[in-house]
C-alpha positions as CSV (number, residue, x, y, z in Angstrom):
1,X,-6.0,146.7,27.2
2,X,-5.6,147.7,30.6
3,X,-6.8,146.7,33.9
4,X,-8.5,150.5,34.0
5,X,-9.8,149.7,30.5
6,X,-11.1,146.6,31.1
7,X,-12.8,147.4,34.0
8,X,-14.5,150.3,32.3
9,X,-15.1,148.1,29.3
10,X,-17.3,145.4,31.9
11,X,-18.9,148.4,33.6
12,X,-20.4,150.0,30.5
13,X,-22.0,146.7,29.5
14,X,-23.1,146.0,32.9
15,X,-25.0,149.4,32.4
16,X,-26.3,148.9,29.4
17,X,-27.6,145.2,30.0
18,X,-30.0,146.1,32.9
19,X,-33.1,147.2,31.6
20,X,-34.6,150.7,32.7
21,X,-37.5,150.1,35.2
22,X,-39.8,152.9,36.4
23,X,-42.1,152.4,39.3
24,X,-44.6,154.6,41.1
25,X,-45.9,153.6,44.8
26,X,-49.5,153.6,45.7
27,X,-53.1,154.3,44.3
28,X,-53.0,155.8,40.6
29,X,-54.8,156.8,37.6
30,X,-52.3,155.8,34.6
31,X,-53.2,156.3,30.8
32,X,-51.7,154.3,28.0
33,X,-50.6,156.2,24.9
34,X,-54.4,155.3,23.3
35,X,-56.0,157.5,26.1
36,X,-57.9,154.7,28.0
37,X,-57.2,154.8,31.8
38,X,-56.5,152.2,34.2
39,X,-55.9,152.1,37.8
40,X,-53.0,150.7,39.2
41,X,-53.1,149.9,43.4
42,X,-50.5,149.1,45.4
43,X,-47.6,150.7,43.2
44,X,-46.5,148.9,39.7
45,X,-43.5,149.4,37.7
46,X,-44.7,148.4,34.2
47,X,-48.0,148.1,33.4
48,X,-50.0,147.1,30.2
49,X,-53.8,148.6,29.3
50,X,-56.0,146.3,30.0
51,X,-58.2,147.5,27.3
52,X,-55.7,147.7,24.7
53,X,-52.6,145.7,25.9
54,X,-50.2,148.9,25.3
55,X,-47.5,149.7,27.6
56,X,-48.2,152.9,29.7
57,X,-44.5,153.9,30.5
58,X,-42.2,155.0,28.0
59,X,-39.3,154.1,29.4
60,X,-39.3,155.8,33.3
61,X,-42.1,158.4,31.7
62,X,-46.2,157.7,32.6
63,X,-48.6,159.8,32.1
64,X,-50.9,160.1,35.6
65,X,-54.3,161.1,35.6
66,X,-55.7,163.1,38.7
67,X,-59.7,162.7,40.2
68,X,-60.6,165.3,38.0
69,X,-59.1,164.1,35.1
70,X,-55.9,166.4,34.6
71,X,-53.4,164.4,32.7
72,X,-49.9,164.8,33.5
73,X,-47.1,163.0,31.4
74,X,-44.0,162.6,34.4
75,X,-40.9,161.5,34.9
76,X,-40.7,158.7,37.5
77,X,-37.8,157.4,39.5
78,X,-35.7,153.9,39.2
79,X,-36.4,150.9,40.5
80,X,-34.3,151.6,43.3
81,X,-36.8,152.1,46.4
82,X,-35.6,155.3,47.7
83,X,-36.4,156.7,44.2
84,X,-39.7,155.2,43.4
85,X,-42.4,158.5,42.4
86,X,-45.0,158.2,45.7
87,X,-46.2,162.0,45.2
88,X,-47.1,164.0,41.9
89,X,-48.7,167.7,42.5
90,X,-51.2,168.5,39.1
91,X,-50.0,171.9,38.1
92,X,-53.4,172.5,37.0
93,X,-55.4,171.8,39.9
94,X,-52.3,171.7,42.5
95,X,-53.0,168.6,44.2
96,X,-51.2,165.2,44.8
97,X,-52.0,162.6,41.7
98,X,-51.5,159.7,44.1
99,X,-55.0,158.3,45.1
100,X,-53.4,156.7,48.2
């Protein structure tokens, strides 16, 4: 192989071996895939029902839940600070899901 080759060999499983994370910031109303909703304070990047023990994210999708009970299934940013989800506007009710 190649020094090119090799390289691109090391950086495709570097990709590959760092697990996806997907973090909103803040105050919010998350739902796990049973229905039951939980709320989540200071931001989270994973989180677990605590009724039911399921995962809420899917990967970097959540499904937020606004005041009024509008659930909206999003894709969230990375792990990477400057593209963690802070703001989410309901389409139904056209304000922000983030509590605070």
């Amino acid at each position: 192989m190649t020094l090119v080759a090799n390289v691109a060999a090391v950086g495709a499983v570097a990709t590959y071996s760092i697990p996806a994370r997907a973090c909103l910031y803040g105050t919010w109303h998350v739902q796990c895939p049973v229905g039951h909703v939980d709320t989540v304070t200071e931001g989270t990047c994973q989180h677990k029902c605590e009724e039911c023990g399921r995962q809420v994210f899917s990967g970097n999708v959540v499904t937020v839940v606004w005041r009024n009970g509008h659930p909206n299934r999003i894709t969230t940013g990375a792990g990477d600070s400057q593209h963690v989800t802070r703001h989410y506007i309901c389409p139904t009710c056209k304000t922000d899901c983030c509590l605070g």
